[in-house]
PyMOL Python script that loads the backbone (N, CA, C, O; Angstrom):
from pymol import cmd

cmd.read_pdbstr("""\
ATOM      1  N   UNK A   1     143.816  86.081  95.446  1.00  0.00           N
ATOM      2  CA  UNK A   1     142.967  87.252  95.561  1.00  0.00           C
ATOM      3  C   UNK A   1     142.620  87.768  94.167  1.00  0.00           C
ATOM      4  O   UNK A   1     143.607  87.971  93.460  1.00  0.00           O
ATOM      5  N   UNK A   2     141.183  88.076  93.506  1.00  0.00           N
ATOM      6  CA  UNK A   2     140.881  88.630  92.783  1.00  0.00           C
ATOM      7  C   UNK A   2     141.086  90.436  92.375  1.00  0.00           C
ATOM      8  O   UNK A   2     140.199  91.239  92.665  1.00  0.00           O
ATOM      9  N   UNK A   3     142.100  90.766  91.831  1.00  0.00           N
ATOM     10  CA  UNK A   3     142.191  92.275  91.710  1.00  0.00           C
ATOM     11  C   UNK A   3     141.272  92.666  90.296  1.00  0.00           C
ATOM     12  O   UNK A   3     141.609  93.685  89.693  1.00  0.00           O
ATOM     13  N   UNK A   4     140.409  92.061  89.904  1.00  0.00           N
ATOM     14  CA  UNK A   4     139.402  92.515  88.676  1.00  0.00           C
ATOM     15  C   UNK A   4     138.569  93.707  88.864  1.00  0.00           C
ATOM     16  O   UNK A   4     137.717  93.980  89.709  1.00  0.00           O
ATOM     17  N   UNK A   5     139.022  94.325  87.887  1.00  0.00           N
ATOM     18  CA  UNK A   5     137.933  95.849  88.252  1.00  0.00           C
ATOM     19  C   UNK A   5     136.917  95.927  87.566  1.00  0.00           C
ATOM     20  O   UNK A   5     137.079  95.367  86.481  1.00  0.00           O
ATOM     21  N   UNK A   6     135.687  96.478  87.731  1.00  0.00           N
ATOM     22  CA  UNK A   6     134.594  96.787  87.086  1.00  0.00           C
ATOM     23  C   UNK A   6     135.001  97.652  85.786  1.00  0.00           C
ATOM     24  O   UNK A   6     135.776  98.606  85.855  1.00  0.00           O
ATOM     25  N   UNK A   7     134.580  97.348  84.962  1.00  0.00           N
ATOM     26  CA  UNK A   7     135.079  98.148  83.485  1.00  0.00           C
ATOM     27  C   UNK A   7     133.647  98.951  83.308  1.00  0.00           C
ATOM     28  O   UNK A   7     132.571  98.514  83.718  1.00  0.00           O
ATOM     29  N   UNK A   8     133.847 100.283  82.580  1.00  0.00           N
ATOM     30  CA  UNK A   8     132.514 101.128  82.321  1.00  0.00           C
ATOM     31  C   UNK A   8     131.226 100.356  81.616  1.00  0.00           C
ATOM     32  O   UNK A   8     130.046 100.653  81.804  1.00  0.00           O
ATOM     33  N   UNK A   9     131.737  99.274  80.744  1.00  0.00           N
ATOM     34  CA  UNK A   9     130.523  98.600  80.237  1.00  0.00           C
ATOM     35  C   UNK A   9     129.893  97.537  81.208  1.00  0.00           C
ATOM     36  O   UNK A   9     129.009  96.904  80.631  1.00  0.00           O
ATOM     37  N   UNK A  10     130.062  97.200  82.353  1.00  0.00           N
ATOM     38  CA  UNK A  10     129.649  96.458  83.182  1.00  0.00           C
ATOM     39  C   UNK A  10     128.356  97.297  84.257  1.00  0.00           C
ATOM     40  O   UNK A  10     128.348  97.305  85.488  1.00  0.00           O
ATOM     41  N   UNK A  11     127.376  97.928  83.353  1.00  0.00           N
ATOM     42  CA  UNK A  11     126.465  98.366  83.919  1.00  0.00           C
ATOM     43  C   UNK A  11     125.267  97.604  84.906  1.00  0.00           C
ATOM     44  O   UNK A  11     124.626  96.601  84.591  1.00  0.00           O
ATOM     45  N   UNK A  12     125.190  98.155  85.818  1.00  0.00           N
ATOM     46  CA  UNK A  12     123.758  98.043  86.657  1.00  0.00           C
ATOM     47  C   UNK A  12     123.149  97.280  86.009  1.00  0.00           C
ATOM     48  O   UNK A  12     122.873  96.146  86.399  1.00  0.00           O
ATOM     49  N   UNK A  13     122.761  97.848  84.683  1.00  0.00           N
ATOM     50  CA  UNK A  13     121.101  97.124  84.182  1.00  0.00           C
ATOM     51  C   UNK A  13     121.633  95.349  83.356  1.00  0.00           C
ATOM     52  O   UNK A  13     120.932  94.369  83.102  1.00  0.00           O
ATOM     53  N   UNK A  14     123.330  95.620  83.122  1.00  0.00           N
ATOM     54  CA  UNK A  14     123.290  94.499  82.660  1.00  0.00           C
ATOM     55  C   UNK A  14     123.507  93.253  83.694  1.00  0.00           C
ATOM     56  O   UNK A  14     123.042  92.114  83.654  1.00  0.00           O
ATOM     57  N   UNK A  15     124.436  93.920  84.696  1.00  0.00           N
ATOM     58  CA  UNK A  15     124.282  92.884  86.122  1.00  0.00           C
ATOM     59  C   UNK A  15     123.048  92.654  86.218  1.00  0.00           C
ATOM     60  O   UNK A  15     122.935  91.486  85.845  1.00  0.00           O
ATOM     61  N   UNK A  16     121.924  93.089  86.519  1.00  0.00           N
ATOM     62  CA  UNK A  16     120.641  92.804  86.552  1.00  0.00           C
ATOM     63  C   UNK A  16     120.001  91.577  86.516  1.00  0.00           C
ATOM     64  O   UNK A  16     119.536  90.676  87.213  1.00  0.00           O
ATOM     65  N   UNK A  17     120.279  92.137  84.843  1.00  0.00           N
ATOM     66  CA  UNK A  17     119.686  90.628  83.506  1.00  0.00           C
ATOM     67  C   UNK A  17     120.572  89.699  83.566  1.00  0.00           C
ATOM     68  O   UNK A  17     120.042  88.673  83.138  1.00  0.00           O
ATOM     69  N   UNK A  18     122.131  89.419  84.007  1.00  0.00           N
ATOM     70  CA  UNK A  18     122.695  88.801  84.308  1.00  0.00           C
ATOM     71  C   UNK A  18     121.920  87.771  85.375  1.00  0.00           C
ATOM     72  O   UNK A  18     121.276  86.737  85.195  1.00  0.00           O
ATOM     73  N   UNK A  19     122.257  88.481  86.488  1.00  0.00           N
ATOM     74  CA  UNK A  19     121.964  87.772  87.753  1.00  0.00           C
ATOM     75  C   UNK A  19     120.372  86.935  88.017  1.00  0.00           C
ATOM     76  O   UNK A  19     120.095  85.978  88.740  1.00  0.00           O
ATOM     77  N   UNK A  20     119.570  87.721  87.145  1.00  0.00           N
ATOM     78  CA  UNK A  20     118.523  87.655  86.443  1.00  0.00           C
ATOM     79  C   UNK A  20     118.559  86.134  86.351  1.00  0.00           C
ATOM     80  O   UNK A  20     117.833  85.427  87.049  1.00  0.00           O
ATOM     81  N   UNK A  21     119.531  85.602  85.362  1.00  0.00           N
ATOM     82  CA  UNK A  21     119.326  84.671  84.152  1.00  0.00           C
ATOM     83  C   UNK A  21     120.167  83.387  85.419  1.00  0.00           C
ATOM     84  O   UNK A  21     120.014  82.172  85.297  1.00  0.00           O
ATOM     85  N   UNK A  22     120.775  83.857  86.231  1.00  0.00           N
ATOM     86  CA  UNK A  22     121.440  82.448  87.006  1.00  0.00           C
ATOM     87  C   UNK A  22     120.500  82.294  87.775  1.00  0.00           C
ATOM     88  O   UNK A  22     119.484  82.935  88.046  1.00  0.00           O
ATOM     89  N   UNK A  23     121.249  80.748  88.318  1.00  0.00           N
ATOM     90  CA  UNK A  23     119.966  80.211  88.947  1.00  0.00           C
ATOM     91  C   UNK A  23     120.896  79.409  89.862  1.00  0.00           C
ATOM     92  O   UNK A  23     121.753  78.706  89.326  1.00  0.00           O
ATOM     93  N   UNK A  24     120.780  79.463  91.486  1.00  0.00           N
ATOM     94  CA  UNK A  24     121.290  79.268  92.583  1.00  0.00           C
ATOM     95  C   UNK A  24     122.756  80.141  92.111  1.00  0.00           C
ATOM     96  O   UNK A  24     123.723  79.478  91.735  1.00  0.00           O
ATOM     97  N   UNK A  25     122.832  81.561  92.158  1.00  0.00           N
ATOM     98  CA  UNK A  25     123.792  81.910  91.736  1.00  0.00           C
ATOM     99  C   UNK A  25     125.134  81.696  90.747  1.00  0.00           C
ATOM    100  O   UNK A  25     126.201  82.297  90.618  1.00  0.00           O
ATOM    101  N   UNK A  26     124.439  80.369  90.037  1.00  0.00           N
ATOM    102  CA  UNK A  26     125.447  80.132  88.748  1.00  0.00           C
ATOM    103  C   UNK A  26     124.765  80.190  87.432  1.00  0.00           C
ATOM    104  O   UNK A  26     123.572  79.923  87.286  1.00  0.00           O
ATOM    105  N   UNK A  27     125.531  80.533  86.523  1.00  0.00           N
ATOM    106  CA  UNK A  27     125.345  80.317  85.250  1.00  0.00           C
ATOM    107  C   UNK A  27     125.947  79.016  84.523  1.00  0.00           C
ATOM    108  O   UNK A  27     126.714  78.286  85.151  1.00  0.00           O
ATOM    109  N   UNK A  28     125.641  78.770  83.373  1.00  0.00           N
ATOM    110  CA  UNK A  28     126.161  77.855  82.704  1.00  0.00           C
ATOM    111  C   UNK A  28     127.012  78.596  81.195  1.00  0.00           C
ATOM    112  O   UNK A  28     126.731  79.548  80.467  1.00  0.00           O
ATOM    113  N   UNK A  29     127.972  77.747  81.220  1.00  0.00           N
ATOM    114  CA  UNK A  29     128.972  78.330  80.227  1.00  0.00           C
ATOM    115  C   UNK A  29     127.948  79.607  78.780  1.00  0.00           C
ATOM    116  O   UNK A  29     128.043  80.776  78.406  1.00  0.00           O
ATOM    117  N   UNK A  30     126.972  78.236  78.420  1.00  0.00           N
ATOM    118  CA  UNK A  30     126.435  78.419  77.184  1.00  0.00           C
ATOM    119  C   UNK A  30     125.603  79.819  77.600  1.00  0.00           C
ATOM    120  O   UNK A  30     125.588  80.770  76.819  1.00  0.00           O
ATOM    121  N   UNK A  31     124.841  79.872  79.024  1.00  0.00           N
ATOM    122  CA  UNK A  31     124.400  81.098  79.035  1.00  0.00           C
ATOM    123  C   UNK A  31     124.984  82.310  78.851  1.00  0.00           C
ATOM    124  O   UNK A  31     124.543  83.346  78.354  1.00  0.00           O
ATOM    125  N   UNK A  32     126.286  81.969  79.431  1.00  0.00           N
ATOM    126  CA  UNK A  32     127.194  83.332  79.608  1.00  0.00           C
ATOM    127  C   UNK A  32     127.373  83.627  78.396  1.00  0.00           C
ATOM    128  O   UNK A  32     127.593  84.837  78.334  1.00  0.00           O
ATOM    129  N   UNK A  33     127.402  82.964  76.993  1.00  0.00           N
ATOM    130  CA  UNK A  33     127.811  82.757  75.784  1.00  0.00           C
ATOM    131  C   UNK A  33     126.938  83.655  75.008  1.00  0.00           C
ATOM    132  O   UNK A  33     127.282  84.563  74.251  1.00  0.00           O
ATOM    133  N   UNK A  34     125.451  83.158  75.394  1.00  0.00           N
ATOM    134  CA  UNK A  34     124.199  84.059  74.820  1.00  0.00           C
ATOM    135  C   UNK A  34     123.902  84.999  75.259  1.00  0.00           C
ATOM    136  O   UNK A  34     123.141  85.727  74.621  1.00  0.00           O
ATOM    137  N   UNK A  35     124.257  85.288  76.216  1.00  0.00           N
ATOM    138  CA  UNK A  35     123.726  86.837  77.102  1.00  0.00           C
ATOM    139  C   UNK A  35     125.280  87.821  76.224  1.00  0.00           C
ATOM    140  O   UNK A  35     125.151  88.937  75.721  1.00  0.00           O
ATOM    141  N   UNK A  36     126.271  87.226  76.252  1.00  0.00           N
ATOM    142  CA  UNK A  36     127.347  88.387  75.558  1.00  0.00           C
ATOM    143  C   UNK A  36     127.185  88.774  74.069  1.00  0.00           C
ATOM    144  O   UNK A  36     127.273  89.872  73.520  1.00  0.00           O
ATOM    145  N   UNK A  37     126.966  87.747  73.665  1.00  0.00           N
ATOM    146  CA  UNK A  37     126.007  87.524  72.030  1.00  0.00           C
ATOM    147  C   UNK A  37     124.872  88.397  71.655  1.00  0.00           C
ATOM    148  O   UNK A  37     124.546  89.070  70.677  1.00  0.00           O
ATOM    149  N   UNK A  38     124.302  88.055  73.073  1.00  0.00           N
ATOM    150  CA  UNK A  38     122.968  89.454  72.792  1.00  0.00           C
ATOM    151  C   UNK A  38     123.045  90.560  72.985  1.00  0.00           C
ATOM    152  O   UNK A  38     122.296  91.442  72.566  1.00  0.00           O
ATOM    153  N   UNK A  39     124.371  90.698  73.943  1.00  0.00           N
ATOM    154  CA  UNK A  39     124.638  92.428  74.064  1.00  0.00           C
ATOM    155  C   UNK A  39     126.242  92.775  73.198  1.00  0.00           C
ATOM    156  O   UNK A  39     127.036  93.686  73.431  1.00  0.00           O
ATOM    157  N   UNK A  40     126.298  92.000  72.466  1.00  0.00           N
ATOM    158  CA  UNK A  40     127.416  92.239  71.661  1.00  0.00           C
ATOM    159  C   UNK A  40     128.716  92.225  72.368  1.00  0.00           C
ATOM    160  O   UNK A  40     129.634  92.757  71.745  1.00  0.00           O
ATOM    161  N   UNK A  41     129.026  91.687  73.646  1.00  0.00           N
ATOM    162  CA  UNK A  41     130.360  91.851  74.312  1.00  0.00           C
ATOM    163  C   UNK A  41     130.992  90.991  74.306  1.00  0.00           C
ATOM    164  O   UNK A  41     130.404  89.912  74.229  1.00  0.00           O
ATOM    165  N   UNK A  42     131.950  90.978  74.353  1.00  0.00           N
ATOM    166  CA  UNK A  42     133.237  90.682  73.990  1.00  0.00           C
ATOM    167  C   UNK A  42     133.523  89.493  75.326  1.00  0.00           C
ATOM    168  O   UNK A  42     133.873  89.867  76.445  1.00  0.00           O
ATOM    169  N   UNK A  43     133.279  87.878  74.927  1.00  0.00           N
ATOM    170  CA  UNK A  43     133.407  87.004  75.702  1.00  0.00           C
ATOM    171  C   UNK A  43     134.637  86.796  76.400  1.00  0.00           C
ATOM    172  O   UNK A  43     134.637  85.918  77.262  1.00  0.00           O
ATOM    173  N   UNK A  44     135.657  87.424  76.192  1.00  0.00           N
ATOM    174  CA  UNK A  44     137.048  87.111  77.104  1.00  0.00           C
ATOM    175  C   UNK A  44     136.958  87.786  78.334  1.00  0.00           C
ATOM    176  O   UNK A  44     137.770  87.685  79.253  1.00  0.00           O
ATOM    177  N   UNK A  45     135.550  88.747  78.314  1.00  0.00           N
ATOM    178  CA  UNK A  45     135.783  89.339  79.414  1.00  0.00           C
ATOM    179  C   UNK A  45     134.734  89.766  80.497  1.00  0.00           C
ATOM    180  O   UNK A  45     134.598  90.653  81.340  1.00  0.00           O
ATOM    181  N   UNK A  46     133.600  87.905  79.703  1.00  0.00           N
ATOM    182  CA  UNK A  46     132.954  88.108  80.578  1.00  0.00           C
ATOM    183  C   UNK A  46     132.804  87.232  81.796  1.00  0.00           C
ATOM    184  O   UNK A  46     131.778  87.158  82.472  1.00  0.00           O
ATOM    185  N   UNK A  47     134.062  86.498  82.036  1.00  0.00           N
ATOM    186  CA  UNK A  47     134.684  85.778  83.552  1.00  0.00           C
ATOM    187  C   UNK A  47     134.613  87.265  84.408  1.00  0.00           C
ATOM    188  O   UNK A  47     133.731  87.677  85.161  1.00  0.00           O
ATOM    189  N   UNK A  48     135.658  87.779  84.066  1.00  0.00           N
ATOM    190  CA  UNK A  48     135.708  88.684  84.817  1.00  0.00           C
ATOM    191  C   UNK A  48     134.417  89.982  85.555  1.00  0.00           C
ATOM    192  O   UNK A  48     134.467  90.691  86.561  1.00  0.00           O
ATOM    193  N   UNK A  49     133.405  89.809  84.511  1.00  0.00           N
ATOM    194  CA  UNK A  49     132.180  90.203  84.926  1.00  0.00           C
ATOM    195  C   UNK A  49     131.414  88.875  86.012  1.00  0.00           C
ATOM    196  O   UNK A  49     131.180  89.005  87.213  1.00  0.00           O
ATOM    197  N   UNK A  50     131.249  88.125  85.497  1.00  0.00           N
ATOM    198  CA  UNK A  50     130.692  87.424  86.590  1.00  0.00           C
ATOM    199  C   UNK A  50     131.434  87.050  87.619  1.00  0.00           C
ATOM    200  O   UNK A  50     130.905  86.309  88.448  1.00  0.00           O
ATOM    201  N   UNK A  51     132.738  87.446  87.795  1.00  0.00           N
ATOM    202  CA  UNK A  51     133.649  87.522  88.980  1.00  0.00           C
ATOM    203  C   UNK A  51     132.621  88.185  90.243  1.00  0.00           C
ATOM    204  O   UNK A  51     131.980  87.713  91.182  1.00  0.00           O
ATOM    205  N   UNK A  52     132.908  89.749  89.588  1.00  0.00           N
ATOM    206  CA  UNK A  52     132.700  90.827  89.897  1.00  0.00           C
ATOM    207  C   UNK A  52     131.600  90.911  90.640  1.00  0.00           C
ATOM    208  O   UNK A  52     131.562  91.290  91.811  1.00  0.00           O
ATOM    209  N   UNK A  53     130.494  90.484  89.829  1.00  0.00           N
ATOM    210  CA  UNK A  53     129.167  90.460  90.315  1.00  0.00           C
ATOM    211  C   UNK A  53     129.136  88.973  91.153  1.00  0.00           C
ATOM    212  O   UNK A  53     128.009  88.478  91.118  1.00  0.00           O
ATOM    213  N   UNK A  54     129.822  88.415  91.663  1.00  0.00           N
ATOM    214  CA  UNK A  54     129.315  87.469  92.084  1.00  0.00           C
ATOM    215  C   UNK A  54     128.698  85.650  91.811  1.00  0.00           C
ATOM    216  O   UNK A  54     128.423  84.572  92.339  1.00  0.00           O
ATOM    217  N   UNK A  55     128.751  86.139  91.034  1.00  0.00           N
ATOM    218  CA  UNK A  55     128.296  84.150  90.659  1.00  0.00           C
ATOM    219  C   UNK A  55     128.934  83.600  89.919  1.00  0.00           C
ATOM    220  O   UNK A  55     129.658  84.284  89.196  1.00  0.00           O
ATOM    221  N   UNK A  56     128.944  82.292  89.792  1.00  0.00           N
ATOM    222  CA  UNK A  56     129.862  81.285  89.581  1.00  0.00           C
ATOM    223  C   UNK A  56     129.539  80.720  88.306  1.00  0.00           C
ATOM    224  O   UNK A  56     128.426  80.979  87.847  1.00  0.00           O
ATOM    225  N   UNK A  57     130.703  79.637  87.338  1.00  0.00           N
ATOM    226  CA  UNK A  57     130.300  79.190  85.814  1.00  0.00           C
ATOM    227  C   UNK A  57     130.436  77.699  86.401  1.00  0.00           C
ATOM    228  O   UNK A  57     130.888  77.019  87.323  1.00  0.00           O
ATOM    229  N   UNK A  58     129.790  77.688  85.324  1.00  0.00           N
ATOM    230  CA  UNK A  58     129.110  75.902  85.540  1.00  0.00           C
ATOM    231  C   UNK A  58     129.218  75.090  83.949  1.00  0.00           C
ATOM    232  O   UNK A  58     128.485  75.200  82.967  1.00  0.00           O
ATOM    233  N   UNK A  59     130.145  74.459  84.118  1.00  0.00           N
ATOM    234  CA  UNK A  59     130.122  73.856  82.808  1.00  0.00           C
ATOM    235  C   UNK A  59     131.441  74.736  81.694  1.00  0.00           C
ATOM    236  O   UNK A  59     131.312  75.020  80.503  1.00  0.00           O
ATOM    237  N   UNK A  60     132.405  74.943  82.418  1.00  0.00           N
ATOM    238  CA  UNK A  60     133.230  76.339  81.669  1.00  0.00           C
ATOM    239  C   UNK A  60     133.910  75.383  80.306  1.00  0.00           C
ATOM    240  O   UNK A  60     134.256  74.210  80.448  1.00  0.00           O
ATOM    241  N   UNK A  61     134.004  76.072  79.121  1.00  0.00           N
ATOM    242  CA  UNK A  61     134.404  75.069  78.304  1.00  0.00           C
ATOM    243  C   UNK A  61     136.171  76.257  77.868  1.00  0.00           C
ATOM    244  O   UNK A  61     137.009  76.008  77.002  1.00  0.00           O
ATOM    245  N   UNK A  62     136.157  77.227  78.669  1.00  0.00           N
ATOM    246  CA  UNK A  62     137.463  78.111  78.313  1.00  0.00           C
ATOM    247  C   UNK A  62     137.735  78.873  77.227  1.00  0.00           C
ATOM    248  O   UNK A  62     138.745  78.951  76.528  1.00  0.00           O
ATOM    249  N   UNK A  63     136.297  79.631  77.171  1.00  0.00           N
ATOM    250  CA  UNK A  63     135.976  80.580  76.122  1.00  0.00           C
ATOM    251  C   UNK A  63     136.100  81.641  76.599  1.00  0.00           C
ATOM    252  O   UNK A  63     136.396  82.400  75.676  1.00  0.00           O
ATOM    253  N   UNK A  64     136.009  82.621  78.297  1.00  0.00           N
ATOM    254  CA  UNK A  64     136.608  83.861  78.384  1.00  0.00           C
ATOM    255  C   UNK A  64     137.407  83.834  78.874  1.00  0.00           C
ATOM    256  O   UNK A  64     137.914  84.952  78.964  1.00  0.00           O
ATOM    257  N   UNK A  65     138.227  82.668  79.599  1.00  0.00           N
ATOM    258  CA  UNK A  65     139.550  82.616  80.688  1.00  0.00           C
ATOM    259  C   UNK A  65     139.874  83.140  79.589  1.00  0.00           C
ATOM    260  O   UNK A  65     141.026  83.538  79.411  1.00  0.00           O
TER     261      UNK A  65
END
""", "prot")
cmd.dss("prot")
cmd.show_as("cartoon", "prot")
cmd.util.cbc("prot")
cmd.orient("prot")
């Protein structure tokens, strides 16, 4: 069971552009890589955002586990 909580920086608008950017509900490692890059966040914790919201990594190379 996943007990991951939404943290205050896990806003609406960035789920958005997230969910936005996958495609059949997954992302690929490298995307997840550039989308945290572009909003300056902190990659260990963005598994746990795309937990949260729903979609899946594709290609994980074990950069936010």
């Amino acid at each position: 069971m996943n007990n991951a909580k939404r943290e205050p920086w896990m806003s609406a608008e960035l789920e958005a552009e997230l969910k936005a950017t996958a495609e059949n509900d997954a992302l690929s490692c490298t995307q997840i890589q550039a989308f945290a890059a572009k909003h300056s966040l902190d990659i260990t914790k963005m598994k746990t955002f795309v937990d949260i919201i729903g979609l899946k990594v594709t290609g994980c190379q074990k950069l936010c586990a």
